[in-house]
C-alpha positions in Angstrom: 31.9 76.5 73.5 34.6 74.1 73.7 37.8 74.5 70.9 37.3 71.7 69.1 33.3 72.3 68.7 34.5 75.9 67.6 37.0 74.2 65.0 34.4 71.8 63.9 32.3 74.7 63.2 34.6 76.4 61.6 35.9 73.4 59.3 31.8 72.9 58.0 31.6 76.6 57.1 34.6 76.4 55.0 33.3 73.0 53.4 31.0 74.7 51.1 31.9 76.8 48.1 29.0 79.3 48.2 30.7 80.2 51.8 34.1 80.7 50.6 32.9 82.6 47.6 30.8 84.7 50.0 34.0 85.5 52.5 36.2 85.9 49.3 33.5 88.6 48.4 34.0 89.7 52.0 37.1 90.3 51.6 37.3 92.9 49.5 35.0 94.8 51.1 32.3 94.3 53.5 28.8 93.9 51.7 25.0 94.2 52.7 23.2 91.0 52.6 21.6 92.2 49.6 24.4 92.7 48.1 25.6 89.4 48.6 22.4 87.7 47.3 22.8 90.0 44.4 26.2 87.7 43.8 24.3 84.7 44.1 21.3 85.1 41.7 21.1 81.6 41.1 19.9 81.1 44.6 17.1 82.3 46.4 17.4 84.9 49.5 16.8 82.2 52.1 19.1 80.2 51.0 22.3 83.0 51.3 20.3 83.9 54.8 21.7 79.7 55.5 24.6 80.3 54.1 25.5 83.4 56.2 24.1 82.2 59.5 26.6 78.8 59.0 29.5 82.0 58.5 28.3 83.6 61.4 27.6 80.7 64.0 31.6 79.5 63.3 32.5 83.1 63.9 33.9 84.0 60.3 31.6 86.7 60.0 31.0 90.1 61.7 27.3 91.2 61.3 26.5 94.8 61.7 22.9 96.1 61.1 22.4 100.1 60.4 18.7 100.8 60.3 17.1 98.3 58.0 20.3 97.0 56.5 22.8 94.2 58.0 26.6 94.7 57.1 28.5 91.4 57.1 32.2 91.4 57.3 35.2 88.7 57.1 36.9 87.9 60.7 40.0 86.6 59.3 40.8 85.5 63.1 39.1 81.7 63.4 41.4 81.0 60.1 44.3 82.8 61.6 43.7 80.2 64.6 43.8 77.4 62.3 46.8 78.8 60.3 49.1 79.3 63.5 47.7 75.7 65.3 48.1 73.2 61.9 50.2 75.4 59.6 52.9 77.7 61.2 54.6 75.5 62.8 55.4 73.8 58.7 55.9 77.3 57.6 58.7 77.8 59.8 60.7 74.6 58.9 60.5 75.6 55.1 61.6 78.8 55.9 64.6 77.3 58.1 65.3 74.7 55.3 65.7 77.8 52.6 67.9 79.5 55.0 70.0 76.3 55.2 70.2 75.9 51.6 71.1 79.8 51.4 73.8 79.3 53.4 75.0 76.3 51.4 75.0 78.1 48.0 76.6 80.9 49.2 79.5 78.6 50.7 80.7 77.4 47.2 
């Protein structure tokens, strides 16, 4: 798969609240996917199952089945990618530009 197909995918599984809400649930812990349709009681199993296929397909979550039951996990690293490609690079000016102002208070 090409980057920006990954990144496409990625960008349309983060477009929905229900997703986010699931990887914020995620991210406390990792959950059964009864457990996250628990969560969600206002919508029907197959329509978390959507939900968490769209989460798996971009890669944001980490699926591991034990018997009858499937573990799901956040993998933080797809929005890590995003963070250090569209966002670093502005975190490191603001972090220069409170170093510059630092040094300007402290020279009065």
């Amino acid at each position: 798969m090409q980057r920006e197909d990954k990144y496409d995918l990625i960008f349309k599984a983060l477009g929905d609240t229900r997703r986010r809400e699931i990887l914020d649930l995620l991210k406390v812990r990792g959950r059964t996917t009864g457990e996250v349709c628990e969560h969600f009681k206002q919508l029907d199993r197959c329509t978390v199952m959507q939900h968490l296929r769209a989460l798996e397909k971009a890669d944001l979550l980490i699926v591991r089945r034990d018997g009858r039951l499937r573990w799901n996990y956040i993998n933080p690293l797809p929005i890590k990618e995003l963070h250090d490609r569209w966002i670093s690079s502005y975190a490191d000016s603001a972090v220069d530009l409170l170093a510059r102002m630092k040094r300007k208070i402290e020279g009065f």
